[in-house]
C-alpha positions as a Markdown table, in Angstrom:
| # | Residue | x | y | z |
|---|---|---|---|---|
| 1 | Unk | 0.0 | 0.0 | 0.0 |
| 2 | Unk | 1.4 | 3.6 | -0.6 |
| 3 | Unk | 2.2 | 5.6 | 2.5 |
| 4 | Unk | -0.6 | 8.2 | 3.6 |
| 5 | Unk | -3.4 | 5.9 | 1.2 |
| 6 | Unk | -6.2 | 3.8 | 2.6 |
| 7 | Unk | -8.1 | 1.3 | 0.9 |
| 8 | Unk | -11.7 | 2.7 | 0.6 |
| 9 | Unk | -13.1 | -0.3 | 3.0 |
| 10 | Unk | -11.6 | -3.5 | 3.9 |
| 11 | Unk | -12.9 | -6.6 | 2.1 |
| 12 | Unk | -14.8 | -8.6 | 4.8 |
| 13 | Unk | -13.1 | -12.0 | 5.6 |
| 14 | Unk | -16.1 | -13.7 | 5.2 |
| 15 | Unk | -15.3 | -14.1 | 1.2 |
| 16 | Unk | -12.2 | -16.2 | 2.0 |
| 17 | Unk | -15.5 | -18.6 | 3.9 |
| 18 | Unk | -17.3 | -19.1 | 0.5 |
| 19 | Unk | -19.9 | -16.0 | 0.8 |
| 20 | Unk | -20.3 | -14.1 | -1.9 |
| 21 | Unk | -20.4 | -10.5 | -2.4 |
| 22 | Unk | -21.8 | -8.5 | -5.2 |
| 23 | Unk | -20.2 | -5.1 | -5.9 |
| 24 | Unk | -20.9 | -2.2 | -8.3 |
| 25 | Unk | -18.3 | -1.2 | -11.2 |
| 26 | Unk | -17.7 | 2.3 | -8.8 |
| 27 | Unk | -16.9 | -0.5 | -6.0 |
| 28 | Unk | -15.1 | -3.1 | -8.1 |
| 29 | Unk | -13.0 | 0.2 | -9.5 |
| 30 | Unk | -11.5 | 1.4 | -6.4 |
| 31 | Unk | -11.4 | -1.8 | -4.6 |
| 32 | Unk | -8.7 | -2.8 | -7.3 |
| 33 | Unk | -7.3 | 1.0 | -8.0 |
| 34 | Unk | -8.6 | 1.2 | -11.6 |
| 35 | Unk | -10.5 | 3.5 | -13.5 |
| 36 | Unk | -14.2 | 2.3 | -14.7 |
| 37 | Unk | -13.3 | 2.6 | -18.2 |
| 38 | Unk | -10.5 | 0.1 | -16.8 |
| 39 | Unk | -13.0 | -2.3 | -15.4 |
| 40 | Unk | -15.2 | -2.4 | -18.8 |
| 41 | Unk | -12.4 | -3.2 | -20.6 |
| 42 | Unk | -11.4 | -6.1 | -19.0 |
| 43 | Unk | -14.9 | -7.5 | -19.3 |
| 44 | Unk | -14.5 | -6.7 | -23.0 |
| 45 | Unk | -11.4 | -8.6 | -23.1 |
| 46 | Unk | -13.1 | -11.4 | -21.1 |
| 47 | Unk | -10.9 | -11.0 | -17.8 |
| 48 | Unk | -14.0 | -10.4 | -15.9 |
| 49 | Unk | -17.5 | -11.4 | -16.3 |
| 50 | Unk | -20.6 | -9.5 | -14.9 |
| 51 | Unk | -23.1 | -10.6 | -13.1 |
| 52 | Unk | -25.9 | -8.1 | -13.7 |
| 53 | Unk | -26.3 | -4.9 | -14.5 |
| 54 | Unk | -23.4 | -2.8 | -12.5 |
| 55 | Unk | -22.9 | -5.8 | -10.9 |
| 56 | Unk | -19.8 | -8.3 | -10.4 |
| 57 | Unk | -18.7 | -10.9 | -8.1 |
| 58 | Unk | -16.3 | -9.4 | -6.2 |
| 59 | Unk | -14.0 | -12.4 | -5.0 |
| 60 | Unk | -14.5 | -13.9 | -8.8 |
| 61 | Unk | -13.4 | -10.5 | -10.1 |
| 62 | Unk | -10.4 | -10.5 | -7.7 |
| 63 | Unk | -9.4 | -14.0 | -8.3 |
| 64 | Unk | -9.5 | -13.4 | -12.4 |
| 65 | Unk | -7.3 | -10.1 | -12.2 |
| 66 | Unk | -4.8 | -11.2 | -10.4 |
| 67 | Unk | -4.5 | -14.4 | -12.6 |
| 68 | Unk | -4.6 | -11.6 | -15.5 |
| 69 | Unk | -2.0 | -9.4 | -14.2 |
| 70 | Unk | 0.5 | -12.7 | -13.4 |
| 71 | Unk | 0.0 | -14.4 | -16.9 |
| 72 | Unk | 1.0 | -10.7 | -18.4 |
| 73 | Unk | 4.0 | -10.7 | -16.3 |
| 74 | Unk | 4.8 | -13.8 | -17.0 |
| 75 | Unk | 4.2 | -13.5 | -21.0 |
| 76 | Unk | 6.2 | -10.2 | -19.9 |
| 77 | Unk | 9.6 | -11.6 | -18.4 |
| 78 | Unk | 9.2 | -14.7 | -21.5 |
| 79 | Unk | 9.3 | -12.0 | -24.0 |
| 80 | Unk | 11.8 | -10.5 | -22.4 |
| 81 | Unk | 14.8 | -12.9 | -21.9 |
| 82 | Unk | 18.2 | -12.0 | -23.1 |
């Protein structure tokens, strides 16, 4: 986390249990420090899928964006070998 910034709520431990919790695209965007635009392009691009209308599954979401973001790196450092 950087110094002086606070997460705009904690993420109740109960999703780690097997409850689910629904979130809104305002929501899902700070919770992951993107912008909205951010969050419908990963649904375009099939990273994330929607639930409803303004609505995702907020540990599914999770889950899926950080498997995202370490397939990238990975493709990333790959690519990138000298």
């Amino acid at each position: 986390m950087v110094a002086g910034v606070k997460p705009p709520f904690a993420v109740p431990a109960l999703l780690g249990q097997g409850a689910k919790m629904d979130v809104t695209t305002k929501e899902l965007s700070d919770i992951l420090s993107l912008t909205q635009r951010r969050i419908q392009d990963l649904e375009n691009e099939g990273v994330i899928t929607k639930i409803g209308r303004n609505k995702w599954d907020l540990k599914e979401c999770v889950q899926s964006y950080i498997e995202y973001k370490i397939a990238k790196r990975y493709e990333h450092l790959r690519t990138n070998r000298s």
